[in-house]
C-alpha positions as CSV (number, residue, x, y, z in Angstrom):
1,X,-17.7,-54.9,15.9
2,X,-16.0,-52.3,18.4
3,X,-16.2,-48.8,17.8
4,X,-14.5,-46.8,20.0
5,X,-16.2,-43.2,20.4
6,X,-13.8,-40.0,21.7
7,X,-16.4,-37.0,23.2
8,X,-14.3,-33.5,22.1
9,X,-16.8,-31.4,23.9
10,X,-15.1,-28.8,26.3
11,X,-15.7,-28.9,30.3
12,X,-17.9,-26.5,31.6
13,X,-15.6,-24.1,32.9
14,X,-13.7,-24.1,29.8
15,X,-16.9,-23.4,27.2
16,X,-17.1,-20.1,29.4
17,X,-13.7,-19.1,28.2
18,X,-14.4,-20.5,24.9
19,X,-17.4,-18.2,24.9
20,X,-14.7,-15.2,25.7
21,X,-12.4,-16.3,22.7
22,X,-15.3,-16.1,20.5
23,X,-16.1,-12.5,21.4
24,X,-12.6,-11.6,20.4
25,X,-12.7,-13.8,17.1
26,X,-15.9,-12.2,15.6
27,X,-14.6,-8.8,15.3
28,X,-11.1,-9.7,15.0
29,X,-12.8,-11.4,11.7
30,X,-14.7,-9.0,10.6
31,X,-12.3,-7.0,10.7
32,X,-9.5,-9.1,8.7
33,X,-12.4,-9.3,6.1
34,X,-12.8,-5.7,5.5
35,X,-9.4,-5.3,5.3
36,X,-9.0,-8.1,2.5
37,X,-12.2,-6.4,0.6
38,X,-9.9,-3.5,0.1
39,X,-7.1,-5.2,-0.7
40,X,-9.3,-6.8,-3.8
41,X,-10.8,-3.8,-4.6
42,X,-8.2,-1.6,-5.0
43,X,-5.4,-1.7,-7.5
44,X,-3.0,0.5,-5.5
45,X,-3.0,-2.0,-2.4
46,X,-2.1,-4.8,-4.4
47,X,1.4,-4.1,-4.9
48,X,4.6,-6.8,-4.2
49,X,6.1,-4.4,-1.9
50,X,3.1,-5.5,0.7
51,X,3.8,-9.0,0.0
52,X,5.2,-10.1,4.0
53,X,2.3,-8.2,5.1
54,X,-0.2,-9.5,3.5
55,X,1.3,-13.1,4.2
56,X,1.5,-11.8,8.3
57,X,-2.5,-11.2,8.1
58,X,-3.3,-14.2,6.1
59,X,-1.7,-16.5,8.7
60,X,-4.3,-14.4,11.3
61,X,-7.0,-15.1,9.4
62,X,-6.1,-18.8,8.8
63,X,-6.0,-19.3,12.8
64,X,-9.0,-17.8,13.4
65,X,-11.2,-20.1,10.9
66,X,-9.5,-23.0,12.9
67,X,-10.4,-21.5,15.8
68,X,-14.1,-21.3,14.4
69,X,-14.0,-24.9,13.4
70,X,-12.1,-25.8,17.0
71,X,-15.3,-23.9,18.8
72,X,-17.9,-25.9,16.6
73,X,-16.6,-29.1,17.4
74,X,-15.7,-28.7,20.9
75,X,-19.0,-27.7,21.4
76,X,-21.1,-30.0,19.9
77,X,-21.9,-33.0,22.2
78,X,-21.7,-36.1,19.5
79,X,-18.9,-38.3,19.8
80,X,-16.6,-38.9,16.8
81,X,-14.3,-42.0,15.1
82,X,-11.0,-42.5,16.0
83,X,-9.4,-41.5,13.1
84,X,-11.6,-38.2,13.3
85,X,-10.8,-37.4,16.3
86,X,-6.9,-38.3,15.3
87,X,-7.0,-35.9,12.5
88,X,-8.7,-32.9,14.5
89,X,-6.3,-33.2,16.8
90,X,-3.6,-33.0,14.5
91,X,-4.8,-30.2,12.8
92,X,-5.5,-28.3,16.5
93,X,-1.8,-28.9,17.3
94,X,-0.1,-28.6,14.0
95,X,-1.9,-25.2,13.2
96,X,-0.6,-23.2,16.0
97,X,2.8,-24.5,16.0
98,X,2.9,-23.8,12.3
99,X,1.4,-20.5,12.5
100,X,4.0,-19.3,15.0
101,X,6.8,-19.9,13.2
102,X,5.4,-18.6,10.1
103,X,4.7,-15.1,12.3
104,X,7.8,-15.1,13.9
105,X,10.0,-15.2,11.0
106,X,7.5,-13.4,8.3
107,X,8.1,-10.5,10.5
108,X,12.0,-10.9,10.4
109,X,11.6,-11.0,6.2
110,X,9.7,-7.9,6.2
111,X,12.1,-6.2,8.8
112,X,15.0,-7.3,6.7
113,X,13.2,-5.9,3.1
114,X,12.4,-2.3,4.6
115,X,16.1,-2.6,6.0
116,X,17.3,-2.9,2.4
117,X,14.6,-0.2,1.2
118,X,16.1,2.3,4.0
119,X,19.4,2.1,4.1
120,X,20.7,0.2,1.5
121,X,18.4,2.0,-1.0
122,X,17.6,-1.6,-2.9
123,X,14.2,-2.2,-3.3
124,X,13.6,-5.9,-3.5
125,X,10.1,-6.3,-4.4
126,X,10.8,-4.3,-7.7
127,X,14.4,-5.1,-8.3
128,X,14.2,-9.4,-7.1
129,X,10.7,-10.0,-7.2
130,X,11.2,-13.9,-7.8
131,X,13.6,-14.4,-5.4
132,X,11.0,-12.5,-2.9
133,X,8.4,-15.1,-3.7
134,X,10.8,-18.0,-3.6
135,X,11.5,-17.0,-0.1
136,X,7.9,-16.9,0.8
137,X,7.3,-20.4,-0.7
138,X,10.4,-21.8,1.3
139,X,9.3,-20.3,4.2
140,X,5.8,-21.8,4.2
141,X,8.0,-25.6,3.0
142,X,10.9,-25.0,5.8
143,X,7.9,-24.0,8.3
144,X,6.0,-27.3,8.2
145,X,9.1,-29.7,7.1
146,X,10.7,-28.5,10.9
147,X,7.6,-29.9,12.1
148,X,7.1,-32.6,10.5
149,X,10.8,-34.3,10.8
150,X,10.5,-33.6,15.0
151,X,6.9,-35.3,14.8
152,X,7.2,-37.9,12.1
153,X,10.6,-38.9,12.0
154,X,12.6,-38.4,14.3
155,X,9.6,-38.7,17.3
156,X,11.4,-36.3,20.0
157,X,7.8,-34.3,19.7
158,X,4.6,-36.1,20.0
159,X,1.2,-35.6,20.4
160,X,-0.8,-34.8,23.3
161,X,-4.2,-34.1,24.4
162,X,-4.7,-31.7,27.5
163,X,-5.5,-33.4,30.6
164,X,-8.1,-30.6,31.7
165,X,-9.4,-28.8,28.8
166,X,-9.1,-31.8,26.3
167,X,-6.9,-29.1,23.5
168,X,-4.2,-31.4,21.9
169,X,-0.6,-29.6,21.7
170,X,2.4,-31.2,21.3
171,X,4.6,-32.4,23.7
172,X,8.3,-32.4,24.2
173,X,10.1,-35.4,25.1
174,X,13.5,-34.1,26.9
175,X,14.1,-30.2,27.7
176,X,16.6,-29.8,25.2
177,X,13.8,-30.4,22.3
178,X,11.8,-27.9,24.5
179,X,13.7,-25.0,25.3
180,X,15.4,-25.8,21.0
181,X,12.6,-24.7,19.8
182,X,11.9,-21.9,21.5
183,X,14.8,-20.6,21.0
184,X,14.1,-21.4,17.0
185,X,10.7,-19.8,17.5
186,X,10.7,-16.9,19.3
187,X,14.7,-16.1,20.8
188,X,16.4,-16.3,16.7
189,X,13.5,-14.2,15.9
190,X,13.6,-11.3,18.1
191,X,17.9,-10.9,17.9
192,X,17.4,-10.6,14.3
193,X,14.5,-8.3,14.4
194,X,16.4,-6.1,17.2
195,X,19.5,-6.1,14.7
196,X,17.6,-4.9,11.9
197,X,15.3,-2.3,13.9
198,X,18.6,-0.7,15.8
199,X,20.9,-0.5,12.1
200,X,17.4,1.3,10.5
201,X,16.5,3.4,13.4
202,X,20.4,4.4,13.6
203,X,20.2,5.0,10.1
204,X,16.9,7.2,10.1
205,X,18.7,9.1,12.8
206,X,21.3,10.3,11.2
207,X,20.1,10.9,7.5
208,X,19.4,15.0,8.8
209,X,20.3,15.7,4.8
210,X,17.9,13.5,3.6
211,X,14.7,14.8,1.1
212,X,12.0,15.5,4.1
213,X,9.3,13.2,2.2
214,X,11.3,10.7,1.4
215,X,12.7,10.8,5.7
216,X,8.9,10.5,6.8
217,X,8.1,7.6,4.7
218,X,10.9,5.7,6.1
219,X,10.3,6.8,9.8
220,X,6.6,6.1,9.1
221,X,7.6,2.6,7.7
222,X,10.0,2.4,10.6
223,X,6.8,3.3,13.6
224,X,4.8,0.9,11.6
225,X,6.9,-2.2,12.3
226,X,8.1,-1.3,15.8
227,X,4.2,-0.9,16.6
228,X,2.9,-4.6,15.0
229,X,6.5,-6.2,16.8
230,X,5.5,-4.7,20.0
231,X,1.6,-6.1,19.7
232,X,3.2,-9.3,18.7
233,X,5.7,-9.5,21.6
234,X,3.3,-8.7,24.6
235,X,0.3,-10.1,23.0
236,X,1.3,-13.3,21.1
237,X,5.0,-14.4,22.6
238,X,3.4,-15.6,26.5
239,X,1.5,-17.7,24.4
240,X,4.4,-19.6,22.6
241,X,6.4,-19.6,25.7
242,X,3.9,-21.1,27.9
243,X,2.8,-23.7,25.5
244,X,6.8,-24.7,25.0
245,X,7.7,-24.6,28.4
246,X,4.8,-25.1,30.5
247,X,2.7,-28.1,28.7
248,X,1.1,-30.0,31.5
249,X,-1.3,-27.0,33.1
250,X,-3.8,-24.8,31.6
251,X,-2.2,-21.8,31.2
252,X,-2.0,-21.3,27.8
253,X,-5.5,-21.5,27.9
254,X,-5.2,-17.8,29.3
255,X,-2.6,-16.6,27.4
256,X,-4.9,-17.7,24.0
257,X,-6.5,-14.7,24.8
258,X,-3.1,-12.9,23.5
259,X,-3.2,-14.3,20.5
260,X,-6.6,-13.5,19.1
261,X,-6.3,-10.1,20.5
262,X,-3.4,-9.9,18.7
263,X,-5.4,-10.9,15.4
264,X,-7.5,-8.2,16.4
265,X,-5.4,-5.8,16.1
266,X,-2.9,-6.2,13.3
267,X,-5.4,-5.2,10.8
268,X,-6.4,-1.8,12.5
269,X,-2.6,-1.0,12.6
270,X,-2.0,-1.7,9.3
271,X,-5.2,0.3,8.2
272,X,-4.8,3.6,10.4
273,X,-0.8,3.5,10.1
274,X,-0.5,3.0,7.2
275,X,-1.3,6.0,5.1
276,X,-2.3,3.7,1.8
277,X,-5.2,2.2,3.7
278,X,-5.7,5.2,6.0
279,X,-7.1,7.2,2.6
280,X,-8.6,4.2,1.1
281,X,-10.6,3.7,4.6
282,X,-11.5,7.5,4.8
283,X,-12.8,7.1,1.3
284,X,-15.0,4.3,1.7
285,X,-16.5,5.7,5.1
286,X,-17.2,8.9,3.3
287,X,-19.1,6.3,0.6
288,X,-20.9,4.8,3.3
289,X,-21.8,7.8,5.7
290,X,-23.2,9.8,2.1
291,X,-25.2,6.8,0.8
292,X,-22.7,5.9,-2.7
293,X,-22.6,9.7,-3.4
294,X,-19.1,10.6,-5.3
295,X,-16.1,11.8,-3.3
296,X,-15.9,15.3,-3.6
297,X,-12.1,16.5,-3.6
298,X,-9.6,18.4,-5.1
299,X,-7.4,16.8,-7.3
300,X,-3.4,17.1,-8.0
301,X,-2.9,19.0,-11.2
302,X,-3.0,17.1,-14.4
303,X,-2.1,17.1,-17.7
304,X,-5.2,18.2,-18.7
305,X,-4.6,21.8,-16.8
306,X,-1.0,22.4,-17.8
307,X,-2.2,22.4,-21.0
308,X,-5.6,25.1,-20.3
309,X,-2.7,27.0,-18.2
310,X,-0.7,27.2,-21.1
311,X,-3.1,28.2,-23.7
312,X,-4.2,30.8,-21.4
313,X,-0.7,32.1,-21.3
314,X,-0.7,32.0,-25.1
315,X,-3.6,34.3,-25.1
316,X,-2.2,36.6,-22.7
317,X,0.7,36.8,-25.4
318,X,-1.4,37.1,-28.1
319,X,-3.2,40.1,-26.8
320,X,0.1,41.5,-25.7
321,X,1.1,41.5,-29.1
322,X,-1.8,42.8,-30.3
323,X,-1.1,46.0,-28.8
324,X,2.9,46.1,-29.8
325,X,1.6,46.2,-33.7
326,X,-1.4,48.9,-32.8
327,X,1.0,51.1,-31.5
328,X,4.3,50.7,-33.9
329,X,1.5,51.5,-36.7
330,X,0.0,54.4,-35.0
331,X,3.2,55.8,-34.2
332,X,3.9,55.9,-37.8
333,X,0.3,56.4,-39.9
334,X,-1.3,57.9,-37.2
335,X,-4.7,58.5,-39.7
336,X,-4.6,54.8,-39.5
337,X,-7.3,52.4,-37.8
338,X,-6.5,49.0,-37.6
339,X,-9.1,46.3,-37.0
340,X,-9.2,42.6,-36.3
341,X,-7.2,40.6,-34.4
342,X,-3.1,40.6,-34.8
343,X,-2.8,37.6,-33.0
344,X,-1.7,33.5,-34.0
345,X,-3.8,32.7,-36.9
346,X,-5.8,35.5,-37.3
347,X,-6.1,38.7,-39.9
348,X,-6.3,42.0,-39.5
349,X,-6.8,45.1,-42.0
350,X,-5.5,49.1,-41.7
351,X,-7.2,51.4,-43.3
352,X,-6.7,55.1,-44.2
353,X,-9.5,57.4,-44.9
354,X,-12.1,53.9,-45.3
355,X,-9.6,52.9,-47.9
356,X,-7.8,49.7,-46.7
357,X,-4.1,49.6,-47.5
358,X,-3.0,46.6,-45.8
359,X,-4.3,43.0,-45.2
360,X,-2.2,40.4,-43.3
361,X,-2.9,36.6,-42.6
362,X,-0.8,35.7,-39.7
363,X,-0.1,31.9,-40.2
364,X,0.7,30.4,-36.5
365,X,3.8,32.3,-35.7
366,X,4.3,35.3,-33.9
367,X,4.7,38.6,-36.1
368,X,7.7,41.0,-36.9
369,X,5.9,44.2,-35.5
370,X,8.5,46.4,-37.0
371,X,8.4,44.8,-40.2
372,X,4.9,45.7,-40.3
373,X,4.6,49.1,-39.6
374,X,7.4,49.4,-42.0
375,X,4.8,47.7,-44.6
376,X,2.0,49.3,-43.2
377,X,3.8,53.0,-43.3
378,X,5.6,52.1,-47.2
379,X,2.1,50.7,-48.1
380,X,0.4,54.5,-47.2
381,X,3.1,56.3,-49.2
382,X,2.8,54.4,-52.0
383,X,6.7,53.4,-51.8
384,X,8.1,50.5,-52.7
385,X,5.0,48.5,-52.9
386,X,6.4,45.3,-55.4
387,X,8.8,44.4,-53.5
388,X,6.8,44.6,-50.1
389,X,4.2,42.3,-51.8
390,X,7.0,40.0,-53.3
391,X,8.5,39.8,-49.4
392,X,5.0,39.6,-48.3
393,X,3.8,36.7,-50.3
394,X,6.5,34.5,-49.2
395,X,5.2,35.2,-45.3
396,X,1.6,35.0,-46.8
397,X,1.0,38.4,-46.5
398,X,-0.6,40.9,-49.2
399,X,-0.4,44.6,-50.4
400,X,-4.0,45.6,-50.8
């Protein structure tokens, strides 16, 4: 029986640039890993409000494991099947196509969510959470359908191995498909990211009265964006133009080197721009650099210290009222000594020639202080003394 045997292996020239992708895709990987540790680790990243984010570096990731798997087989010199080398190749194409337009248009739903948050005020990820997810899963179905109809059914796209470096890509049947979807790709893409960025910045701008925190979060959201679009434009868009328009050389095996770069750095943006992962990153480095020794810092104050703070006030007022009652007594039985505490919830005595005359138990309210010097002074002339115990029984109090 025939069997028909298909040799992936790059050409010499091109394992050397392979070589160079690969020096890009190792950091660019361990990086992306990092990044995702934190992410699991730590409650306050995982949050809706990231959620186009964290879809924009998952389809980063994503490429480069196929680019790990394209470098494995590419390099190895055993010969494959037919229908392995037909599904490689499908998955080579299909992954890069796919993964542009998921890029191109996550970063017009993110653009068009912090639009909202800015200057409309609406926060979707808290007030339309489902309908945030039901755009992510239509944009993922929409993505892939696009491909599928041009490749599948209708047959305007097909694919294509490359004549000198062996990739497989798709290619175009008439110009109109061609320059079509590069217009859907990359032109639709950047008008409605230019919109957005010019109403927000516009908006930014003129919002002088605005709460100063609240201003530099949005400006900070606002440098954010414009600084991943502006990676993604010079790094990532001479890739999809060259492999839309200009399928038949080997250009776009230069312009690759965009596109991982690009992979590189979207995770240190988000980590060093972002303050969120900025002090979760200065946190673990402190971990690391001190061996697992606990962060030392000073907190914000909590509930915990209003409460000390407020007791200690209570104190002061205690002791301030301490003195008001020495003094009204003193000023009127001046041969009196008064001991103990005259404080919340405390007793003290008065006494007159070591005879004590007066007892109070101060039950958790502050006291009368003339009301008792009166006591005290009625209590030392020996005036009155039934009916100051009969008052002073109903405020627990006793005539000694």
């Amino acid at each position: 029986m025939f069997y028909q045997c298909y040799n992936m292996t790059w050409t010499l020239e091109f394992r050397q640039i392979g070589r160079a992708y690969l020096a890009l895709a190792i950091p660019a990987f361990i990086f992306h890993v990092l990044f995702w540790m934190h992410v699991a680790t730590h409650r306050a990243l995982r949050q809706i409000s990231m959620l186009w984010v964290y879809n924009y570096l998952f389809t980063d990731i994503l490429l480069l494991v196929q680019f790990f798997v394209e470098y494995t087989i590419r390099t190895m010199s055993h010969c494959i099947s037919h229908s392995s080398f037909y599904a490689f190749c499908n998955v080579e194409a299909y992954t890069n196509a796919y993964m542009t337009v998921l890029e191109a248009y996550m970063l017009v739903c993110l653009n068009i969510t912090r639009y909202y948050l800015i200057v409309k005020n609406c926060n979707i990820s808290t007030q339309y959470p489902y309908i945030l997810i039901l755009f992510n899963i239509c944009l993922y179905l929409v993505g892939i359908s696009v491909l599928l109809l041009q490749v599948e059914l209708f047959q305007i796209v097909k694919l294509h191995p490359h004549h000198n470096t062996g990739n497989c890509h798709f290619n175009y049947l008439d110009i109109k498909t061609q320059y079509g979807n590069l217009i859907i790709v990359l032109l639709i893409p950047i008008i409605l990211n230019c919109y957005f960025m010019i109403l927000t910045t516009i908006h930014v701008r003129r919002s002088q009265q605005a709460v100063r925190s609240q201003r530099s979060k949005h400006l900070q959201l606002l440098i954010q964006f414009f600084v991943v679009y502006i990676f993604w434009l010079v790094l990532w868009a001479p890739n999809v133009v060259v492999s839309h328009i200009v399928s038949i050389n080997d250009s776009n095996s230069y312009t690759r080197f965009g596109s991982l770069t690009s992979a590189l750095c979207d995770p240190l943006i988000f980590m060093f721009i972002d303050r969120r992962f900025l002090k979760v990153w200065k946190k673990t480095s402190y971990r690391i650099i001190h061996c697992g020794r606990p962060l030392r810092q000073i907190y914000p104050t909590t509930i915990i210290q209003i409460l000390l703070l407020t007791h200690i006030r209570i104190i002061l007022i205690e002791t301030m009222a301490k003195r008001a009652v020495v003094h009204k007594i003193l000023a009127r039985v001046p041969d009196a000594t008064v001991t103990g505490d005259t404080g919340r919830r405390t007793s003290f005595e008065v006494t007159v020639n070591n005879k004590v005359i007066y007892s109070k138990l101060e039950l958790g309210r502050f006291p009368d202080f003339d009301m008792i010097a009166e006591q005290v002074e009625n209590a030392t002339e020996g005036r009155n003394v039934e009916v100051v115990t009969k008052a002073d029984k109903k405020a627990s109090c006793s005539i000694l």
